[in-house]
C-alpha positions as semicolon CSV with decimal commas, in nm:
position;residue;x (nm);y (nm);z (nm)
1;X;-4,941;0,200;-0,892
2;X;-5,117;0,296;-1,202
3;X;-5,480;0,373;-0,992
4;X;-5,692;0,590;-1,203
5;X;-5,976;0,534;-0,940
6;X;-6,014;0,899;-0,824
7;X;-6,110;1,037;-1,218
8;X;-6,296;0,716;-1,300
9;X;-6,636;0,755;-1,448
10;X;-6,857;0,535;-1,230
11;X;-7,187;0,621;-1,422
12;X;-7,242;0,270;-1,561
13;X;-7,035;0,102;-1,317
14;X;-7,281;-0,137;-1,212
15;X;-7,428;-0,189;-1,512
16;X;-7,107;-0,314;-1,635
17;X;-7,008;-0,505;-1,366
18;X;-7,379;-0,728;-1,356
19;X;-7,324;-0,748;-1,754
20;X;-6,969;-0,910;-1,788
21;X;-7,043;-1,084;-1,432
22;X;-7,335;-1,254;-1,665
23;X;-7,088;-1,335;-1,946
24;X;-6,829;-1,458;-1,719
25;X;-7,087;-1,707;-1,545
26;X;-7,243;-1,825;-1,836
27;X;-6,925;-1,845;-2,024
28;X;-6,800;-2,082;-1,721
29;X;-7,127;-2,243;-1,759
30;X;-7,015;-2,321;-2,122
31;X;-6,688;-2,416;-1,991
32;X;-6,751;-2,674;-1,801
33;X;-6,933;-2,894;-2,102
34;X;-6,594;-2,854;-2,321
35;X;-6,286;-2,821;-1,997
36;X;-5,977;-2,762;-2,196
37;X;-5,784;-2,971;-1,869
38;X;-6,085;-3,276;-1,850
39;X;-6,380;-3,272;-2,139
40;X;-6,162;-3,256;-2,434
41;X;-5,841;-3,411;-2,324
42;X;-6,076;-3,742;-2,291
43;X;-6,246;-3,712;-2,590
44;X;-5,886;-3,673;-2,775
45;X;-5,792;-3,975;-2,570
46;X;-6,049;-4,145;-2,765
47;X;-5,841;-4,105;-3,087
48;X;-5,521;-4,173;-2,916
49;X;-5,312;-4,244;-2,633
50;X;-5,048;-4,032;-2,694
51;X;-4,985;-3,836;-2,349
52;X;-4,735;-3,557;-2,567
53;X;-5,090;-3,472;-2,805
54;X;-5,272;-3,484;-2,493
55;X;-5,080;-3,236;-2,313
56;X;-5,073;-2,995;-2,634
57;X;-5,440;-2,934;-2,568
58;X;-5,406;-2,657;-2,241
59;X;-5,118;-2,565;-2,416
60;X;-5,262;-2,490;-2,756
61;X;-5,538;-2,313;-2,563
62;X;-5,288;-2,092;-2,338
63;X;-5,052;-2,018;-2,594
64;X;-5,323;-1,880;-2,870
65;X;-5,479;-1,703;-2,591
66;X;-5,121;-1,505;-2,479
67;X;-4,895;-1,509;-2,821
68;X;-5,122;-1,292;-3,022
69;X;-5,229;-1,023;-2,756
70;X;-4,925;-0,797;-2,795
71;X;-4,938;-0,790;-3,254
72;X;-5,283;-0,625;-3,168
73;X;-5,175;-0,384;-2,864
74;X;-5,109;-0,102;-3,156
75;X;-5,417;-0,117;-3,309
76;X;-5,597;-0,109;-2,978
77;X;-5,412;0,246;-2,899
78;X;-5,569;0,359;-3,193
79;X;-5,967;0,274;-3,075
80;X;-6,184;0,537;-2,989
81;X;-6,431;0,246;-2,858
82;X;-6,256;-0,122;-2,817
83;X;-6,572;-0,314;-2,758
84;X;-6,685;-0,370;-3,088
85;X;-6,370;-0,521;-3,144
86;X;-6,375;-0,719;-2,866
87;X;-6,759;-0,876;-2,954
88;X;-6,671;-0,922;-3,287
89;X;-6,338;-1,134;-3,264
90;X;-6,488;-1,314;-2,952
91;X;-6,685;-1,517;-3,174
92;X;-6,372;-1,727;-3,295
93;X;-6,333;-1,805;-2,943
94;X;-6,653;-1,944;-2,936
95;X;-6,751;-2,116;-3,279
96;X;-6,497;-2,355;-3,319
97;X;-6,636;-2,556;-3,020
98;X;-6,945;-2,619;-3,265
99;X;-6,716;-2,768;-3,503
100;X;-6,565;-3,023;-3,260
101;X;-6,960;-3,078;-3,144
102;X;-6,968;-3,185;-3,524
103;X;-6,664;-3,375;-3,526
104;X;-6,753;-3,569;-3,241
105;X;-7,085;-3,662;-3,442
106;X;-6,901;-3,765;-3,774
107;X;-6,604;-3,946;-3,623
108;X;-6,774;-4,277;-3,679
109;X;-6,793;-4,175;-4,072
110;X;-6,493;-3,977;-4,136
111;X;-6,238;-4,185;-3,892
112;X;-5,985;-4,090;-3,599
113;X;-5,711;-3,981;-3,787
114;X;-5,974;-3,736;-3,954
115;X;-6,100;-3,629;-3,647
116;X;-5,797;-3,625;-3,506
117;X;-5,662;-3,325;-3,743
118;X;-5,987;-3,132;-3,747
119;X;-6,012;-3,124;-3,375
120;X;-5,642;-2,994;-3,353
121;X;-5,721;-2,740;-3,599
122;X;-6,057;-2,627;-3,411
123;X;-5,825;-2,620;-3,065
124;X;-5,555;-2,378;-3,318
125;X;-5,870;-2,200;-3,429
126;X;-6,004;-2,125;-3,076
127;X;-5,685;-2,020;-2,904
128;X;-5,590;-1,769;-3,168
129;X;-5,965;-1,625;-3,193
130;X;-5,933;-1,597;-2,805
131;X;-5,569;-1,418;-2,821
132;X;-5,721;-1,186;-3,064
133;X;-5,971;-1,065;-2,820
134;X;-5,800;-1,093;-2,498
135;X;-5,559;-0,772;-2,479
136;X;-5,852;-0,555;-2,598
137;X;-6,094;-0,708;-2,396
138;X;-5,863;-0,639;-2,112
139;X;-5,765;-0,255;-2,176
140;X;-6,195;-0,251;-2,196
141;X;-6,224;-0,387;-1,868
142;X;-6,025;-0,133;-1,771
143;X;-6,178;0,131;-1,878
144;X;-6,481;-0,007;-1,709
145;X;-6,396;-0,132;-1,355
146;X;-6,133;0,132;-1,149
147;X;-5,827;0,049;-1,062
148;X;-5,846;-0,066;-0,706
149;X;-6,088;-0,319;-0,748
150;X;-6,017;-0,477;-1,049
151;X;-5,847;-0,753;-0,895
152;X;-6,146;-0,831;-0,668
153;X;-6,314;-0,761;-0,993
154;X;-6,165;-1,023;-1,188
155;X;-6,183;-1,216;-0,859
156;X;-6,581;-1,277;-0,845
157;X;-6,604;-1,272;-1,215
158;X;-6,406;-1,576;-1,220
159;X;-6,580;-1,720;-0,909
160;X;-6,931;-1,654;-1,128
161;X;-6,730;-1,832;-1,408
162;X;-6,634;-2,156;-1,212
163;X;-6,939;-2,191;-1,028
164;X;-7,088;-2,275;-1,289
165;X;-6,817;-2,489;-1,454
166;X;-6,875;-2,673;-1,205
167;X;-7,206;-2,768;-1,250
168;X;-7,167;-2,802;-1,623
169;X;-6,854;-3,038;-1,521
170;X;-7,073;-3,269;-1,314
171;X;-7,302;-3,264;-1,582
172;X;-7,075;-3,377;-1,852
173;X;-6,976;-3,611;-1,640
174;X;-7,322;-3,763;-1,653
175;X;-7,356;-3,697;-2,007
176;X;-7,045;-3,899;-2,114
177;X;-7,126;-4,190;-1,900
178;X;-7,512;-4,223;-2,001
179;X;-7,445;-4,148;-2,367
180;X;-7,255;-4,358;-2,594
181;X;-7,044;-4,272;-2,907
182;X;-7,051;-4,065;-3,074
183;X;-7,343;-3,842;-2,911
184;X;-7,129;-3,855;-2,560
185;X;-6,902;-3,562;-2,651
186;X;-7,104;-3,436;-2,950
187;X;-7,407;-3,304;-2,708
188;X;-7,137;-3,140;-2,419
189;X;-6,982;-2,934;-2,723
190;X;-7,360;-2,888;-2,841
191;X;-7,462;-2,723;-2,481
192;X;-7,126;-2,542;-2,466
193;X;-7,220;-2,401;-2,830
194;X;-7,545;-2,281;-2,693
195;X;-7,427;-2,184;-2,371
196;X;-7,127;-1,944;-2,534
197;X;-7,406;-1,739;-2,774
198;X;-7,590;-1,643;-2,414
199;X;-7,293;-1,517;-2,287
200;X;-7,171;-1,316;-2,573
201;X;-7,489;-1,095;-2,548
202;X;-7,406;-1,036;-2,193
203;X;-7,046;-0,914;-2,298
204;X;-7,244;-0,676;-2,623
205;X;-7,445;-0,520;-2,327
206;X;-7,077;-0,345;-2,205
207;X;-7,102;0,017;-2,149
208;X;-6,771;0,181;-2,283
209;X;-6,694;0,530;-2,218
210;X;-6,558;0,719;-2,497
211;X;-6,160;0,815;-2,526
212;X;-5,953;0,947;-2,764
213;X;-5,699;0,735;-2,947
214;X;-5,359;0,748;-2,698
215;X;-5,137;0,729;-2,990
216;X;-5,163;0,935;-3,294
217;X;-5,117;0,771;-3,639
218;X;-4,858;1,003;-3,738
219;X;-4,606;0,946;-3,501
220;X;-4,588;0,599;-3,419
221;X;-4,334;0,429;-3,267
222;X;-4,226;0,072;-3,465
223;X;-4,400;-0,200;-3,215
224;X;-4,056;-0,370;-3,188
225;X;-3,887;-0,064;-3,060
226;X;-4,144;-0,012;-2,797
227;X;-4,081;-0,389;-2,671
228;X;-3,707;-0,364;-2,666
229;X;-3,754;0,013;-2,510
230;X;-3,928;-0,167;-2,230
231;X;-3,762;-0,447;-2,165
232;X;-3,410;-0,234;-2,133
233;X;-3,548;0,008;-1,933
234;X;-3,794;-0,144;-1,674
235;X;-3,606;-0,390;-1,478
236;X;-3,882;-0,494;-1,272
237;X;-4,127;-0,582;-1,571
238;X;-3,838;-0,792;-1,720
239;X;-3,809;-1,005;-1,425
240;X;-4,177;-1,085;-1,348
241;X;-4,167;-1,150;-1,750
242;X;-3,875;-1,463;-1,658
243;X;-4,076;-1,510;-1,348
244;X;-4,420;-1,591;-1,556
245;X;-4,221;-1,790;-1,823
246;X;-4,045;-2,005;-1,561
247;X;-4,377;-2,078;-1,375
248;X;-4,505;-2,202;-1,673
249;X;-4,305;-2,533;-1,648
250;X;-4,357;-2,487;-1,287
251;X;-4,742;-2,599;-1,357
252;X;-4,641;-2,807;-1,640
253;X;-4,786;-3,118;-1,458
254;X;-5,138;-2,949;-1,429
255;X;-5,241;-3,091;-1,797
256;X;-5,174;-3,470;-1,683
257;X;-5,331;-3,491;-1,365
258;X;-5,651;-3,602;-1,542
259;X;-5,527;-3,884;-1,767
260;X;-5,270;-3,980;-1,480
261;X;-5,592;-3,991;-1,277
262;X;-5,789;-4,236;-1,542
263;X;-5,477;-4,452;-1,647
264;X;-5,290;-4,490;-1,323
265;X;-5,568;-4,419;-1,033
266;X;-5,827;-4,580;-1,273
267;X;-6,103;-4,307;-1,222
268;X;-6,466;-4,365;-1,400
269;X;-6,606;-4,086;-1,616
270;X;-6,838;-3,965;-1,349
271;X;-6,499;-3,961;-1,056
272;X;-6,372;-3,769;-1,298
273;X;-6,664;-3,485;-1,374
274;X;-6,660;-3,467;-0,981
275;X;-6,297;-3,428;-0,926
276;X;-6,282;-3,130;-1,188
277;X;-6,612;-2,997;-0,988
278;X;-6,420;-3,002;-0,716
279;X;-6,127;-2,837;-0,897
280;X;-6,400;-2,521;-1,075
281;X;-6,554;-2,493;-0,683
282;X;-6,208;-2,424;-0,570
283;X;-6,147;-2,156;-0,768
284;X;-6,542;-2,030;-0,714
285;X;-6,342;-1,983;-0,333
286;X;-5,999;-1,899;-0,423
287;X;-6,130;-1,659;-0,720
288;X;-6,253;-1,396;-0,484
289;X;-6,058;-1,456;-0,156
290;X;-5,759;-1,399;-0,370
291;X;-5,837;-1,116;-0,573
292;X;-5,958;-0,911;-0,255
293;X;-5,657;-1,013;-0,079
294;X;-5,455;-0,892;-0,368
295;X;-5,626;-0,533;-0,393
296;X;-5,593;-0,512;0,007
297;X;-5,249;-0,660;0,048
298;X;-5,000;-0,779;-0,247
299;X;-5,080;-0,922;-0,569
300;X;-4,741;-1,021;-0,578
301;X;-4,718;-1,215;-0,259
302;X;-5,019;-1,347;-0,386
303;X;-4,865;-1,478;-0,728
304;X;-4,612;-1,661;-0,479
305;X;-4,856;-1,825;-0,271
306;X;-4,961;-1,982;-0,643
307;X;-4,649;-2,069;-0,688
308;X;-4,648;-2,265;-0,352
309;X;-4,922;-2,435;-0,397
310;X;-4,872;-2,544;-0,751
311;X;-4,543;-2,768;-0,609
312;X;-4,721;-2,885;-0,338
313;X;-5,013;-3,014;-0,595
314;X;-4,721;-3,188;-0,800
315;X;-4,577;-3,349;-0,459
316;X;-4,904;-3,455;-0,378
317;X;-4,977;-3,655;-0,706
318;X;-4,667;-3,815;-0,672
319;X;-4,705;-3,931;-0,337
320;X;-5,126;-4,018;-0,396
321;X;-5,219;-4,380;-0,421
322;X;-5,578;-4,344;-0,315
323;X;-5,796;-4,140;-0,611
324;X;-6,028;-3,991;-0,351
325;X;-5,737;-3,837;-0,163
326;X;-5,667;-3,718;-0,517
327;X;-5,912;-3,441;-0,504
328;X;-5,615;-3,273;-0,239
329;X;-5,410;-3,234;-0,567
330;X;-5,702;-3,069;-0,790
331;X;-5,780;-2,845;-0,469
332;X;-5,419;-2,726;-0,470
333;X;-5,388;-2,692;-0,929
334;X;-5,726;-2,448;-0,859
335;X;-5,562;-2,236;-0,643
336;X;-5,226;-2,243;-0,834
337;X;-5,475;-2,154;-1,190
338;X;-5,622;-1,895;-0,962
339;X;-5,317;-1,708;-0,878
340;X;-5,134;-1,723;-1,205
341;X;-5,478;-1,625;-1,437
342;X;-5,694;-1,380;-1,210
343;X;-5,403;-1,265;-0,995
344;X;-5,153;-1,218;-1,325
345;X;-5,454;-1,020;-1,493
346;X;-5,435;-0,716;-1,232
347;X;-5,108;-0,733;-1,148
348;X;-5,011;-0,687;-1,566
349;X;-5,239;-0,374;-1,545
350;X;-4,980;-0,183;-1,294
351;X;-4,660;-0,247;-1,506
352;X;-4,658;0,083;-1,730
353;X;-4,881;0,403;-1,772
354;X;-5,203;0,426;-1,946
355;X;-5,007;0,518;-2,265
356;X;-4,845;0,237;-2,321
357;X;-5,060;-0,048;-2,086
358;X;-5,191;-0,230;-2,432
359;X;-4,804;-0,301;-2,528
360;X;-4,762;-0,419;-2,158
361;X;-5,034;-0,656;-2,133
362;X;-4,963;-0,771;-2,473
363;X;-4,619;-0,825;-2,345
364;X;-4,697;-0,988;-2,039
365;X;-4,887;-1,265;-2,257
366;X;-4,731;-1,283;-2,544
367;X;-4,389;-1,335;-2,451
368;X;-4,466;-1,586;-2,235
369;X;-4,667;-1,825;-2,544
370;X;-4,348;-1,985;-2,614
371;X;-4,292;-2,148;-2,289
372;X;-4,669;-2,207;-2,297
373;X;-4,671;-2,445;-2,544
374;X;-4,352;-2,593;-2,459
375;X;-4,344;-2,672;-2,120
376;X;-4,668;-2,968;-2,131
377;X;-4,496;-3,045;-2,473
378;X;-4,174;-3,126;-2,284
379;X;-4,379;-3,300;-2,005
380;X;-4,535;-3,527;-2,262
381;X;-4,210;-3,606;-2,400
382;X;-4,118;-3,710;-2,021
383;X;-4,450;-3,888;-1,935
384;X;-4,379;-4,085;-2,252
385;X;-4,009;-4,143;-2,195
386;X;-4,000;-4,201;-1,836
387;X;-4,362;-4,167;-1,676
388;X;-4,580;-3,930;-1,504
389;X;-4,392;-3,922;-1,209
390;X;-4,080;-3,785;-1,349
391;X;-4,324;-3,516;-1,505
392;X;-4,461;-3,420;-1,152
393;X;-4,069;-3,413;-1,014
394;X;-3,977;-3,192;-1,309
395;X;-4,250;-2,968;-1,285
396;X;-4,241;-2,932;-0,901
397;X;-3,820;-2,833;-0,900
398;X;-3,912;-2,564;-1,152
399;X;-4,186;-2,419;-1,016
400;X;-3,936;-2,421;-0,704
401;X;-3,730;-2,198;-0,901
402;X;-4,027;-1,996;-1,021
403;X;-4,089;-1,867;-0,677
404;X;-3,722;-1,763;-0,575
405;X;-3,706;-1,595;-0,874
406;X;-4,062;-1,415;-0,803
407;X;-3,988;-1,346;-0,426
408;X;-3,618;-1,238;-0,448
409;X;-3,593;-1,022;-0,812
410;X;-3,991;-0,852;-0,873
411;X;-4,063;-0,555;-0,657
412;X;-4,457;-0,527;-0,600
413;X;-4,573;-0,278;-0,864
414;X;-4,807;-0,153;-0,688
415;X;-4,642;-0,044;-0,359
């Protein structure tokens, strides 16, 4: 286990923990007015009723946020100080949801097709500006929370985060069903706007230690060769890699379980803002329950249990006729998002030494993007062809797979 703990610098520890705590939170806050699995799907059902767009959204989201983290994990070796990096590229995380706040407000002038295009482009936009930031912003963390408690850490941050997602999500609810076109969406992606400048000066407020660069500009290694080094060498980081990109369409259902809910179950706009409450207040649970639980016990028998319970959401929706039992299936997707996200966060951090953890958390995202995008492309392509169900049936037998694969072939690095 890679535990610097007893040589951590705990100086500004709590300063650094109430600061990102406060930009996690609000960030959530902001969250909840533009959800990547409820707001925006909607409003892009507005333009069309394509389920295979529809399901590109989380995916476009996921896969900018994990393909581009490991093309920047050389440069971040090379920082003296990573958080001006981090605070600079985090604002193309967070302006492009003022241009779909726009979008939303000149769809009646420029058209759907239009708007169609420039809110795909803004969703492109966001997930790469997010990638950019997310393996540096990571190795910061790091430097600023020790080692055996960054999973509880990451646990209540999160919680923070979907607390108030939640209460944005009810809210949104409200919005879009007192509000007309096109001010319904436009004013949720105004608030988020608002909401995501708070939270950015919490994140500037970060107090990073100083270290020297852990690779010296002379003698680098080609990026490539470090990958491949890795990947022949360290058996057990390979298979939790095919583990993660497995699991993927394991929880490929997760990005339909909205529309399915609106189409098939015929939920109302404000059903809908309270199911995805219910899904953020899950996670405000799960979030820290799981992440001390991982620090105390496993985080890899903790990755499993998300495995478990992402089949059994999939089950569920298939075997759900009434909508309000179909808050059982959101309950079940929060914990599964819980495990994967917070859980997969710490758990990267023990693959590797300090040396070389920036290539292994870029690794551990960006090698994964592909099936990312692919897997809720693929269960479009299904729910189109053949119907949600067979999406949910899919999804379920591979996440199946996901867990034997997890259980039987990835020792816990940390043990």
């Amino acid at each position: 286990m890679n535990n610097d703990s007893s040589t951590f610098d705990r100086s500004n520890l709590k300063h650094n923990i109430i600061a990102n705590m406060g930009d996690g939170g609000i960030f959530g806050f902001a969250v909840g007015f533009a959800s990547y699995s409820t707001v925006i799907p909607l409003f892009v059902a507005t333009m069309t009723n394509s389920a295979t767009l529809i399901g590109l959204i989380p995916a476009i989201h996921n896969m900018g946020w994990q393909l581009p983290q490991l093309l920047t994990a050389k440069r971040i070796n090379r920082m003296e100080h990573i958080k001006p990096y981090v605070v600079m590229m985090t604002i193309q995380e967070r302006l492009p949801i003022l241009g779909l706040a726009l979008v939303g407000l000149l769809m009646p002038v420029i058209g759907k097709t239009a708007a169609i295009i420039l809110t795909f482009t803004l969703l492109v936009w966001q997930g790469l500006g997010s990638g950019l930031t997310a393996n540096a912003w990571q190795i910061m963390i790091s430097k600023v929370i020790p080692g055996d408690m960054r999973a509880t850490f990451y646990g209540f941050q999160a919680a923070g985060a979907n607390l108030f997602a939640s209460i944005g999500a009810v809210a949104a609810g409200v919005i879009l069903s007192k509000l007309g076109p096109p001010f319904d969406f436009a004013t949720c992606f105004f608030i988020a706007s608002g909401l995501y400048v708070i939270s950015w000066f919490f994140l500037n407020a970060t107090r990073e230690p100083h270290r020297p660069p852990l690779e010296d500009p002379v003698n680098l290694t080609p990026l490539w060769s470090d990958v491949k080094s890795i990947l022949q060498s360290d058996n057990q980081f390979r298979n939790f890699l095919l583990s993660r990109i497995i699991s993927q369409f394991g929880m490929m259902a997760f990005a339909f379980y909205t529309v399915y809910a609106v189409k098939i179950l015929k939920m109302d706009n404000i059903t809908i803002g309270v199911m995805t409450s219910i899904l953020m207040i899950t996670q405000v649970v799960a979030n820290p329950t799981l992440g001390r639980l991982a620090d105390k016990w496993s985080r890899k028998w903790v990755l499993v249990l998300g495995g478990i319970t992402a089949v059994a959401s999939a089950i569920l929706a298939l075997l759900i006729k009434d909508p309000a039992l179909f808050s059982l299936v959101f309950i079940l997707n929060g914990v599964a998002n819980t495990c994967f996200w917070t859980i997969g966060l710490a758990i990267s951090l023990e693959f590797g030494q300090e040396s070389n953890r920036p290539t292994y958390v870029g690794m551990a995202n960006s090698l994964i993007a592909p099936s990312t995008i692919l897997a809720p492309f693929l269960g479009g392509l299904i729910a189109d062809g053949f119907g949600y169900h067979m999406t949910f049936i899919v999804s379920a037998g591979l996440g199946l797979i996901s867990i034997i694969t997890l259980s039987m072939l990835v020792k816990d690095p940390a043990k």
